[in-house]
ZAMARGU-4260 file (C-alpha; in steps of 0.2 Angstrom, whole numbers, plus 5000, padded with zeros to 4 digits):
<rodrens>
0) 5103/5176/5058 | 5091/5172/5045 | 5072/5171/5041 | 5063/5155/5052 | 5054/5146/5044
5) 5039/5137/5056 | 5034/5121/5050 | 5017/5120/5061 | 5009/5105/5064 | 4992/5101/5073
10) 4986/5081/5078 | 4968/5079/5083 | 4960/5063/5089 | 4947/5054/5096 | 4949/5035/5099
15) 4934/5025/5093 | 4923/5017/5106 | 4923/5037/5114 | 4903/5042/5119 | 4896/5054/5108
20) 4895/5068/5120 | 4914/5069/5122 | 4914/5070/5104 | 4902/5084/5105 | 4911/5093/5119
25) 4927/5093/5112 | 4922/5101/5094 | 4913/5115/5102 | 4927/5118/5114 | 4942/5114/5100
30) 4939/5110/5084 | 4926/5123/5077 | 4933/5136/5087 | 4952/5130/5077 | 4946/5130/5061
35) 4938/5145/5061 | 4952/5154/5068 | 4965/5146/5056 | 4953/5154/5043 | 4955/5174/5051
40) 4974/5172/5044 | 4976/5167/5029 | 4993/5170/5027 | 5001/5158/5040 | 5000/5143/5034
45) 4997/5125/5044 | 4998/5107/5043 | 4981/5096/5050 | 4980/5080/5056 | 4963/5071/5058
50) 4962/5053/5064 | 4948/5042/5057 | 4936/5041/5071 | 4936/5059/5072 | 4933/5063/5051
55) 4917/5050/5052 | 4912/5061/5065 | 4914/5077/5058 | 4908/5069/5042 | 4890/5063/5051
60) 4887/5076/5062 | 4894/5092/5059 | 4897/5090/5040 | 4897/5110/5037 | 4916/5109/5044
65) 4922/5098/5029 | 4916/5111/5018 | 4927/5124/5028 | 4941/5112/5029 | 4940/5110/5010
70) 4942/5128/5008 | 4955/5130/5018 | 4964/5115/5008 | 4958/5124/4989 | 4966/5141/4996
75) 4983/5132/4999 | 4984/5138/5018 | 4983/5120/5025 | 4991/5104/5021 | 4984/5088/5026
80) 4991/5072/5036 | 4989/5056/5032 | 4991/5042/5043 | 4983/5027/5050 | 4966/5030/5048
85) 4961/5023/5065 | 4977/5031/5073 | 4981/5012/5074 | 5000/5009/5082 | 5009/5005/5066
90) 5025/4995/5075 | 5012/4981/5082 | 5000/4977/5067 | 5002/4964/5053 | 5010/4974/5040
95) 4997/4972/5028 | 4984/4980/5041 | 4998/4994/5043 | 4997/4997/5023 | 4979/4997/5022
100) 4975/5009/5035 | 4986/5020/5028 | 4981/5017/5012 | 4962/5021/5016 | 4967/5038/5024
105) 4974/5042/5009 | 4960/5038/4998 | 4947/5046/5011 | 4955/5062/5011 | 4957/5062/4990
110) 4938/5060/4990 | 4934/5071/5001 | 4946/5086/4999 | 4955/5082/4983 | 4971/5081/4988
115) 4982/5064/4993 | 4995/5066/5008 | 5014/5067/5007 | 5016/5060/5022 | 5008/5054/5039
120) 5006/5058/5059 | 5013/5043/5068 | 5001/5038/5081 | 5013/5043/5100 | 5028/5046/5089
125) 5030/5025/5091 | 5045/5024/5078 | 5054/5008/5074 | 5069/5007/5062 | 5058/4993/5049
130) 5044/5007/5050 | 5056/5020/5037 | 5051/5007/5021 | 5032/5003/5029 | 5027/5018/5027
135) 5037/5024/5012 | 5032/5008/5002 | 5012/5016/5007 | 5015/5030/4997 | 5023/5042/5011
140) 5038/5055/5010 | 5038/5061/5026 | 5034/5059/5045 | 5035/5069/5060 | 5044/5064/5078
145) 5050/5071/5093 | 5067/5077/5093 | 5070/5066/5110 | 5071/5052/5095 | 5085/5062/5088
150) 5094/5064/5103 | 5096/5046/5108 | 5104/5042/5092 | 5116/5056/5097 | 5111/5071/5086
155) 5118/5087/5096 | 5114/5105/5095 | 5100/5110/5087 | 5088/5100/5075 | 5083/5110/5059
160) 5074/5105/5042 | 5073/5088/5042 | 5086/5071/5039 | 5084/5055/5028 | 5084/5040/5035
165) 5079/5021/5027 | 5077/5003/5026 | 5085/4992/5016 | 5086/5006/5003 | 5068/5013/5004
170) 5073/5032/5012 | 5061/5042/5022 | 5063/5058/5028 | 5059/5064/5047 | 5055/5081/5055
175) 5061/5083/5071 | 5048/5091/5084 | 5055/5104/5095 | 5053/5098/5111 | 5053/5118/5117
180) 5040/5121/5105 | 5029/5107/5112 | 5030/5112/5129 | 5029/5131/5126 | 5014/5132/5116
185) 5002/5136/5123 | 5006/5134/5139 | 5014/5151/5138 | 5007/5169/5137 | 5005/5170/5116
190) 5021/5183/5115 | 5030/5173/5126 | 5026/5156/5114 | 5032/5167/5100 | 5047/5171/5108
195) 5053/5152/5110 | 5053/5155/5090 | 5062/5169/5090 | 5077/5160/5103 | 5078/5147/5091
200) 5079/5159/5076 | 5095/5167/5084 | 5103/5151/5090 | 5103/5147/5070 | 5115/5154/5056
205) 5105/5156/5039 | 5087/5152/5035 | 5084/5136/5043 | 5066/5127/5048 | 5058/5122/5063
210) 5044/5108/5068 | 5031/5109/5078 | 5019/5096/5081 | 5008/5092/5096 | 4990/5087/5099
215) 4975/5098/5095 | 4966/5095/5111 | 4980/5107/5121 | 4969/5121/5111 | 4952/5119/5121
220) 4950/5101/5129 | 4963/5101/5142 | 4959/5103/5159 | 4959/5125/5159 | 4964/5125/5139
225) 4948/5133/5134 | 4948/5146/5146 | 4964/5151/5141 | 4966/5151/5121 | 4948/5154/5117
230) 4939/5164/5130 | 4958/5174/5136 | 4962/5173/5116 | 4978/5165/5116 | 4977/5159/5100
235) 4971/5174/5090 | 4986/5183/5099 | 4996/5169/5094 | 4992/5170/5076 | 4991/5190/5077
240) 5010/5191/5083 | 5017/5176/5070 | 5007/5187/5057 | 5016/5202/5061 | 5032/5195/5064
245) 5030/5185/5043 | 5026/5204/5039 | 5043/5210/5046 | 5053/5195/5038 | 5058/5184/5053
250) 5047/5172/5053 | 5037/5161/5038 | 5027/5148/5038 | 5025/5131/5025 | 5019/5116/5023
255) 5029/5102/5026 | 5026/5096/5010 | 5030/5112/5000 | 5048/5113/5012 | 5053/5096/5009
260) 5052/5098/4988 | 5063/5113/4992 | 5076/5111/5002 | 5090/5096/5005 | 5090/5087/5022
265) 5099/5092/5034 | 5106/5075/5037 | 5107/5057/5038 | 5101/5048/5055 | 5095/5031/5062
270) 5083/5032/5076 | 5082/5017/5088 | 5065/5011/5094 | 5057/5024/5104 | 5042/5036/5107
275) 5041/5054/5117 | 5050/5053/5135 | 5033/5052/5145 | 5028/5037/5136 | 5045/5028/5141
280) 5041/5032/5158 | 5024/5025/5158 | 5029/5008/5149 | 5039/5003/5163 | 5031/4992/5179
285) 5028/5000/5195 | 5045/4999/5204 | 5053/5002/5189 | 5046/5020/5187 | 5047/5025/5205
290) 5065/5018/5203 | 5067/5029/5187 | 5060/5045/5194 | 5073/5042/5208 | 5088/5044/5196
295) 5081/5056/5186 | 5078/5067/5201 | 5094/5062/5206 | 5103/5069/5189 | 5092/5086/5191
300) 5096/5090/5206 | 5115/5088/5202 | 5111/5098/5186 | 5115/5083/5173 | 5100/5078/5169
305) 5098/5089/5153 | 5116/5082/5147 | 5109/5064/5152 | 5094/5065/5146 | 5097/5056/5128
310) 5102/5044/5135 | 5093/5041/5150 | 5077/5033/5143 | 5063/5021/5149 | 5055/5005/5142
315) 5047/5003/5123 | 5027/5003/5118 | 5027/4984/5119 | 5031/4983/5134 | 5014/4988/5140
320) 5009/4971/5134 | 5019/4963/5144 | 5015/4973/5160 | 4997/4972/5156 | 4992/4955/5152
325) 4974/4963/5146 | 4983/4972/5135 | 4990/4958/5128 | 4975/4948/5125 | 4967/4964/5116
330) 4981/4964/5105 | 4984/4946/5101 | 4964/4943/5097 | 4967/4956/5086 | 4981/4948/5078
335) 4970/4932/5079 | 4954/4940/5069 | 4966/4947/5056 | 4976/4931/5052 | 4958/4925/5052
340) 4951/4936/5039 | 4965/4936/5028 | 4961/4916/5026 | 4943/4922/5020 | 4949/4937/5009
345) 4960/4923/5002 | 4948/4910/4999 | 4935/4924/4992 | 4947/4930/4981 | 4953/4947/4976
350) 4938/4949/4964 | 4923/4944/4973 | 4911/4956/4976 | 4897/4956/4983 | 4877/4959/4975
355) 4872/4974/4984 | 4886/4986/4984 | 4898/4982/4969 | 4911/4981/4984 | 4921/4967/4992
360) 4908/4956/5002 | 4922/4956/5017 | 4924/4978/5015 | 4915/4979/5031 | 4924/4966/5042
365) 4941/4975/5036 | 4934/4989/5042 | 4927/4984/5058 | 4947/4976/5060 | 4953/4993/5057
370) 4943/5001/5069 | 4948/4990/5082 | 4966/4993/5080 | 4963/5010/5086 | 4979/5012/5098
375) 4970/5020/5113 | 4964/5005/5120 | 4978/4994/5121 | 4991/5004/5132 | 4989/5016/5148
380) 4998/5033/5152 | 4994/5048/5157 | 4976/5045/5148 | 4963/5032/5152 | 4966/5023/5138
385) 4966/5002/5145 | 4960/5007/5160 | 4942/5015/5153 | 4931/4997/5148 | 4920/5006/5137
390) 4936/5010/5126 | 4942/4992/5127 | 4922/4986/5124 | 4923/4996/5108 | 4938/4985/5101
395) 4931/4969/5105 | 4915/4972/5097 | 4923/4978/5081 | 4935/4961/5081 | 4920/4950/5087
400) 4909/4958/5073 | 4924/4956/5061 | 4925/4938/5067 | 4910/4932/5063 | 4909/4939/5046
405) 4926/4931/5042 | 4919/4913/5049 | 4906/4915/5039 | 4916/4913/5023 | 4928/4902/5033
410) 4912/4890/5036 | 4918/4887/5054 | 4906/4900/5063 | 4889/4888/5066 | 4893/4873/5074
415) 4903/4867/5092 | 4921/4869/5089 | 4937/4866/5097 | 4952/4874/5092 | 4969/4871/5105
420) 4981/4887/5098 | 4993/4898/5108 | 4983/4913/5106 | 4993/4926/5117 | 5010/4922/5108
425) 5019/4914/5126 | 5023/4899/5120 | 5009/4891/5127 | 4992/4883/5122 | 4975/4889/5125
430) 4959/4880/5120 | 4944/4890/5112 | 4926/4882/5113 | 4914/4892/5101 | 4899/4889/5092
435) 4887/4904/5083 | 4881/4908/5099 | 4896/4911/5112 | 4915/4909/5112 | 4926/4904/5126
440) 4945/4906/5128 | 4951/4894/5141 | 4970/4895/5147 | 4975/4880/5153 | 4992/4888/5162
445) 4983/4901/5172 | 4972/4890/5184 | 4960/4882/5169 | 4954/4900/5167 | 4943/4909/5155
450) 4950/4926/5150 | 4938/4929/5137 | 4919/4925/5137 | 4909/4932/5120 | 4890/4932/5118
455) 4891/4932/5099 | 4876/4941/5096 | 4876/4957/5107 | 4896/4955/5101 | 4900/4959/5120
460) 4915/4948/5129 | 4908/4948/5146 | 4928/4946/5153 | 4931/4963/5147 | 4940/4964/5164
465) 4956/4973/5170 | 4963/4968/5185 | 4968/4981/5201 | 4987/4981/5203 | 5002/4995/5208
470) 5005/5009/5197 | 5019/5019/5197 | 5009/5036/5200 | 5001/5026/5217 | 5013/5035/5228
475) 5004/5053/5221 | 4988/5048/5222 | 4989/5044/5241 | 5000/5060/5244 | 4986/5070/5233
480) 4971/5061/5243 | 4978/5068/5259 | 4980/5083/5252 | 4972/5092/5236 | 4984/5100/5224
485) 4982/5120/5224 | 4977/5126/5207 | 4988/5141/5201 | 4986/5156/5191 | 4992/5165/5177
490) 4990/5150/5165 | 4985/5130/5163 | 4997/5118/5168 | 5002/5102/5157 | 4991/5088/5160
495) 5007/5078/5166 | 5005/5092/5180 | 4990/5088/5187 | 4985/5078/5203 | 4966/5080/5206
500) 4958/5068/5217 | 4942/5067/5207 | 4931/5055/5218 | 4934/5050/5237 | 4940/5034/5243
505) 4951/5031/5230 | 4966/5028/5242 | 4953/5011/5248 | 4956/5005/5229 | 4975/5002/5232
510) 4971/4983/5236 | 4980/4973/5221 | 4975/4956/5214 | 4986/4940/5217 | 4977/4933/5200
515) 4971/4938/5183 | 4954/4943/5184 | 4946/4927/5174 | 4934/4915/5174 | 4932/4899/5184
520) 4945/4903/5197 | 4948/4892/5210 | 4950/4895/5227 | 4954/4885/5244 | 4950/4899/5257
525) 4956/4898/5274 | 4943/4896/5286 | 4931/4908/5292 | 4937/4920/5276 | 4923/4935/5277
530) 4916/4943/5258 | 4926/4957/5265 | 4941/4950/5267 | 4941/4944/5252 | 4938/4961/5242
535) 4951/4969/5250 | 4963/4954/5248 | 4966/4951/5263 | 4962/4932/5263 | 4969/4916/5268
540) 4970/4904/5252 | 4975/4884/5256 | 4976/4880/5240 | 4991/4880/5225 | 4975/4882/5212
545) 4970/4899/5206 | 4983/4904/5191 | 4993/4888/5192 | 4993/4874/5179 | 4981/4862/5173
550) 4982/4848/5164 | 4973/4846/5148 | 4967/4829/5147 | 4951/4828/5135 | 4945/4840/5123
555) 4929/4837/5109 | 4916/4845/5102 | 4898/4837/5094 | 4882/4842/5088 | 4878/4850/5103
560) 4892/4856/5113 | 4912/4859/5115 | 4920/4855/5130 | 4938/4852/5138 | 4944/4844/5153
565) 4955/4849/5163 | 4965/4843/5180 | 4978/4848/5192 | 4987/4838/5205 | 4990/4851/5219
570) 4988/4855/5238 | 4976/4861/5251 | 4982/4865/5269 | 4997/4852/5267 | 4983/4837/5260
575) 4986/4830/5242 | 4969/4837/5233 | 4964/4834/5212 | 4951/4847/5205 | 4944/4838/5187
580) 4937/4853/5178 | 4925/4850/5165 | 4920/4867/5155 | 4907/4865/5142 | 4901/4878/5129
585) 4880/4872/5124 | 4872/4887/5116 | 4875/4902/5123 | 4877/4892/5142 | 4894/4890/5150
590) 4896/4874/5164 | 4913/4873/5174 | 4908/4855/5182 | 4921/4851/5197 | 4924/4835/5204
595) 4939/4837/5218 | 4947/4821/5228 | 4959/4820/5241 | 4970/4806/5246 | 4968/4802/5267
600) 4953/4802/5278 | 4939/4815/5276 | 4941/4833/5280 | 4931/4850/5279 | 4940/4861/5263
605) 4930/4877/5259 | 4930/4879/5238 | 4927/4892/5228 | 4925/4897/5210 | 4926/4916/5206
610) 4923/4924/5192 | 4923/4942/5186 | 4911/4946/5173 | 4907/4966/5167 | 4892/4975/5160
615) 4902/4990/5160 | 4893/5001/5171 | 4893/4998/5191 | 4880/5010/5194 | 4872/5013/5178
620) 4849/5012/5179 | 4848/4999/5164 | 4863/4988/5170 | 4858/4979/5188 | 4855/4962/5197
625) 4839/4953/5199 | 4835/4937/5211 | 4819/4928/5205 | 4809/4928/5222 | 4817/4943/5229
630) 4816/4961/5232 | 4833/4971/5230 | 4835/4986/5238 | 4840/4999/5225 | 4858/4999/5234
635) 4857/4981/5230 | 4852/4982/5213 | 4869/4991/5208 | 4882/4981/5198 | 4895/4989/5210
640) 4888/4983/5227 | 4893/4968/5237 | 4884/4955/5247 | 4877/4939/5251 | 4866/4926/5243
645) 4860/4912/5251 | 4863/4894/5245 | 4852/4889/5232 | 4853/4908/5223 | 4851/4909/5206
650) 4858/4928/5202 | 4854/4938/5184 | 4867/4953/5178 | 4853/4963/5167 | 4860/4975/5154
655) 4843/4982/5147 | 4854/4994/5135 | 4863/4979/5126 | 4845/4967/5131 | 4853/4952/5136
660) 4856/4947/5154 | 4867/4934/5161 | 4863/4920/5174 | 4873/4915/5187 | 4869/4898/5196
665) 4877/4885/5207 | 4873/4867/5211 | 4875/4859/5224 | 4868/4875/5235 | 4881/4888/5237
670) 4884/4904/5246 | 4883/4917/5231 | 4895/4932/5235 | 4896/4947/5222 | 4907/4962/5225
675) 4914/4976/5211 | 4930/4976/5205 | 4934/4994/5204 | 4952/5003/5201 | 4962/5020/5205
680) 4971/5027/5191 | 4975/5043/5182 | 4968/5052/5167 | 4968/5067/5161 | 4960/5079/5174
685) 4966/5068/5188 | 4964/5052/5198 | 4950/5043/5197 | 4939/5030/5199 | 4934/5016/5187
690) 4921/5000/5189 | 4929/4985/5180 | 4918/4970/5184 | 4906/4964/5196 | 4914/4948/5205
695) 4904/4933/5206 | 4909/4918/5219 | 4899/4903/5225 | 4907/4897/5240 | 4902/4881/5248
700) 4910/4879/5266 | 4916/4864/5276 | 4914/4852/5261 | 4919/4834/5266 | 4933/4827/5255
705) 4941/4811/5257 | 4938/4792/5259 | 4939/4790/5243 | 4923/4802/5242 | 4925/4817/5230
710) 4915/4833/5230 | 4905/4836/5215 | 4899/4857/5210 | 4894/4865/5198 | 4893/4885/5189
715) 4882/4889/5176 | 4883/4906/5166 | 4871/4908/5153 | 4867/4923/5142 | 4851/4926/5136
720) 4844/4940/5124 | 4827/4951/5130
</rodrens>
């Protein structure tokens, strides 16, 4: 046995779009209380990560811990990350927004604390082979990723130091995190943490290095972490015990950096595509993961699962965008708006710059792109993440704002315009109707639908909508509603531990939509289908129209307006039926116009046109419904209740903290239905619930159609500022 060295690495992060008191919370529970500990022993040296969206934080509001930080840098105790700068997921951007962000976090952390990185966190450990020369061509020696990575390329036995790997000659080195490390610390009494060092000490001949690296947030914003390593002083104990044991020899501690100039790697290796085990878990769609826990169980209760378990792996980080189609929108707008500045930063040139500043006049839209390629957002696990609006919210106001800055230069922002594209990279074509005030993405192929509604001004996408549909975790949350989990002693468990109910009711969620939530939906319900039953999806429809194909027969845009029509050919109750769909974009007012036609005599159909339109709160005081003529109830005020309008309602979402409001209006008189859109998933600190939309749905019953006599209805939404 040798001397150990411990290669110590801490990630913290908040994703952009977080509220500010989450921020706040999470740096007097974490992040002061850390640095100022780090700063008690100076001779144990770390390794910090800070993301972005967290460092603009710091930087505004608490800017005292910069100048600690800085100290702590000058002294040569810690060694800074680079990165992404808005933890972006490097394996899905454009590669020249993959440089840049890294690029920038290297250049913010020169300016701030005179020193430039030597190499990066990778946002979820997302590793892709083509990544090796990405982010070694960005300046980069090193990264860091879970030894799980190592283990499905077939590394056996233990992981020390670090390997070289590369692309097309560009080499890369790679610290594998110790997976017994991650889970032990601090999750285990302090002495016991240290000794998990200590084992792999004696299962190594000669001085050797070990990696850890895990997120910051396990040291005070985990459910029962602050209790434990702050007010129990776990992490004191911690650093006492690693201090004593560097005193005696066993143990030292170094930069990642300063190991990598001094020792020879360990190996060579080539790592597939993959990410921690969890998130392999979470990727996969519902019956896929119970299906998957099955076997897995299967394999520990034979005792083979820790021989299987390189080898035994779920699905990749992409293929959330498949099993969420919000996802995939998110990302391919993003995609869209960068392609789309790049086209003005090309026809600006590289040396424009604007009056004011001395910098490039499109600086801030970059930015702004940045910012909303923060990963958090785009995919779901164990955290929020997709399922949270107001994180989604926060990226399409940062690529609507980026938009609109690029459009300007592009000259193609002001007037009506229609653009037909494939936007969401499936091969088939979607028609966008913008002018300065609104934009709206029609897709054709999903029932004439609008999946994405933007009042330019507020830069707010009012289809900001995830739909309710199974999750693999459902099964727990319905065991866990019927009975709460107990909560143990002795320590905190892991988050992936938990399975706290954290509101009642949620089990009444578990109703999952046939459709994507969009705009302009068409229905042909069943007779005497109640608001109820179709909330809880638990309807009749007649019709072969809502997410099916439409034709696109006419599209044009004047000096007013942009419009497309649309048609399908389809059938209601066994009856030959044509819905002509007329959507037009005029200012900031959105028409879907129907006319509908059936071959045969006359007969009573019952239509509807849904839409699901969010204000992001469901209960919120500034964010309500108003009907000229007519006192709500403060019950009915609430985005997130349901009910009845009469025909001949016009009804107004208000959103006094954006100050616009939307109007909702049907012609001829319709029933006006409204009920939220809520959904049951996990986070964090348990099962909970979360408001997605209100659902809007004029409904005209028994409509004669036939003889040669259409029906002919109209929905009007129309955003206008306070």
């Amino acid at each position: 046995m040798g001397q150990l060295t411990l290669l110590h690495a801490i990630h913290n992060h908040q994703p952009d779009g977080n509220f500010g008191h989450v921020f706040e919370q999470a740096y007097a529970d974490c992040y002061g209380p850390l640095i100022d500990a780090i700063g008690e022993f100076p001779s144990v040296k770390m390794t910090l990560h800070h993301t972005g969206p967290l460092l603009e934080w710091i930087e505004r509001e608490r800017p005292a811990y910069f100048d600690k930080l800085r100290a702590l840098v000058g002294r040569g105790q810690v060694e800074l990350l680079g990165g992404g700068f808005y933890e972006p997921m490097l394996a899905v951007l454009p590669e020249r927004d993959a440089r840049g962000q890294i690029h920038m976090m290297s250049e913010y952390l020169e300016a701030h604390f005179g020193v430039r990185p030597e190499g990066m966190w990778l946002a979820e450990r997302v590793w892709e082979p083509a990544l090796a020369k990405l982010i070694a061509d960005a300046g980069m020696k090193f990264t860091l990723v879970d030894d799980g990575h190592f283990r499905a390329a077939g590394l056996e036995g233990t992981l020390r130091g670090y390997y070289v790997t590369e692309k097309a000659g560009t080499p890369l080195a790679l610290f594998p995190i110790d997976k017994k490390l991650r889970e032990a610390i601090p999750f285990l009494k302090a002495w016991e943490s240290i000794d998990v060092i200590e084992r792999l000490r004696q299962e190594t001949e000669g001085d050797a290095a070990v990696t850890y690296g895990d997120d910051g947030e396990k040291f005070g914003v985990w459910p029962h972490t602050k209790e434990w390593v702050w007010d129990q002083g776990w992490l004191r104990d911690f650093l006492r015990i690693l201090v004593e044991r560097q005193q005696q020899g066993t143990f030292k501690t170094e930069h990642f950096g300063e190991y990598l100039r001094t020792h020879r790697p360990t190996g060579r290796v080539y790592l597939p595509t993959a990410s921690y085990e969890e998130m392999g878990e979470w990727t996969l769609p519902a019956d896929a993961q119970q299906h998957y826990n099955e076997v897995r169980q299967s394999l520990r209760d034979r005792g083979e699962l820790d021989r299987a378990r390189a080898f035994f792996r779920g699905g990749i980080w992409q293929n959330f965008l498949a099993k969420y189609p919000e996802a995939n929108y998110l990302h391919k707008k993003m995609v869209w708006v960068s392609d789309k500045l790049a086209r003005a930063e090309e026809k600006l040139g590289a040396s424009a710059t604007s009056t004011a500043g001395g910098g490039h006049p499109l600086d801030h839209a970059r930015r702004e792109l940045y910012r909303a390629q923060c990963n958090c957002g785009y995919w779901h696990g164990l955290f929020g993440g997709l399922y949270l609006n107001y994180l989604r919210d926060a990226v399409y106001r940062h690529l609507i704002e980026a938009e609109a800055h690029a459009e300007r230069v592009l000259g193609t922002g002001d007037k009506p315009l229609v653009v037909e594209a494939d936007i969401d990279a499936d091969l088939q074509r979607e028609v966008i109707l913008q002018n300065a005030e609104a934009a709206v993405y029609v897709k054709p192929d999903l029932g004439g639908g609008v999946f994405e509604l933007d009042y330019r001004p507020k830069r707010f996408n009012l289809l900001n909508v995830l739909g309710r549909r199974a999750e693999g975790y459902h099964g727990r949350l319905l065991e866990a509603a019927r009975k709460q989990s107990q909560g143990g002693g002795g320590g905190p468990v892991s988050i992936h531990d938990l399975n706290a109910v954290k509101s009642a009711g949620l089990e009444e969620l578990l109703a999952y939509d046939r459709h994507p939530r969009l705009g302009f939906v068409d229905h042909f319900l069943a007779p005497g289908t109640t608001l109820e039953a179709l909330h809880g999806n638990r309807y009749g429809e007649d019709g072969d129209f809502a997410g099916t194909l439409y034709d696109v027969i006419d599209q044009s845009a004047s000096s007013a307006a942009a419009r497309v029509h649309l048609r399908r050919r389809g059938r209601v109750a066994g009856r030959a039926v044509t819905v002509d769909k007329t959507i037009t974009l005029e200012g900031a007012r959105l028409t879907a116009a129907y006319r509908i036609s059936a071959e045969g005599s006359a007969a009573p159909l019952t239509f509807a046109s849904e839409s699901s339109l969010t204000l992001l709160a469901g209960d919120a005081p500034d964010r309500y419904y108003r009907v000229a003529g007519r006192e709500l109830s403060k019950d009915e005020r609430k985005l997130a209740s349901a009910g009845e309008l009469p025909a001949g309602t016009t009804l107004e979402l208000v959103d006094e903290w954006d100050k616009f409001f939307v109007r909702v209006s049907a012609t001829p008189g319709a029933l006006l239905w409204r009920h939220p859109l809520e959904t049951a998933s996990q986070s964090e600190g348990g099962f909970e619930r979360t408001y997605q939309a209100s659902v809007i749905v004029p409904v005209w019953r028994d409509v004669s159609v036939g003889d040669g006599v259409p029906f002919e209805c109209k929905v009007t939404i129309e955003m206008i500022a306070i």
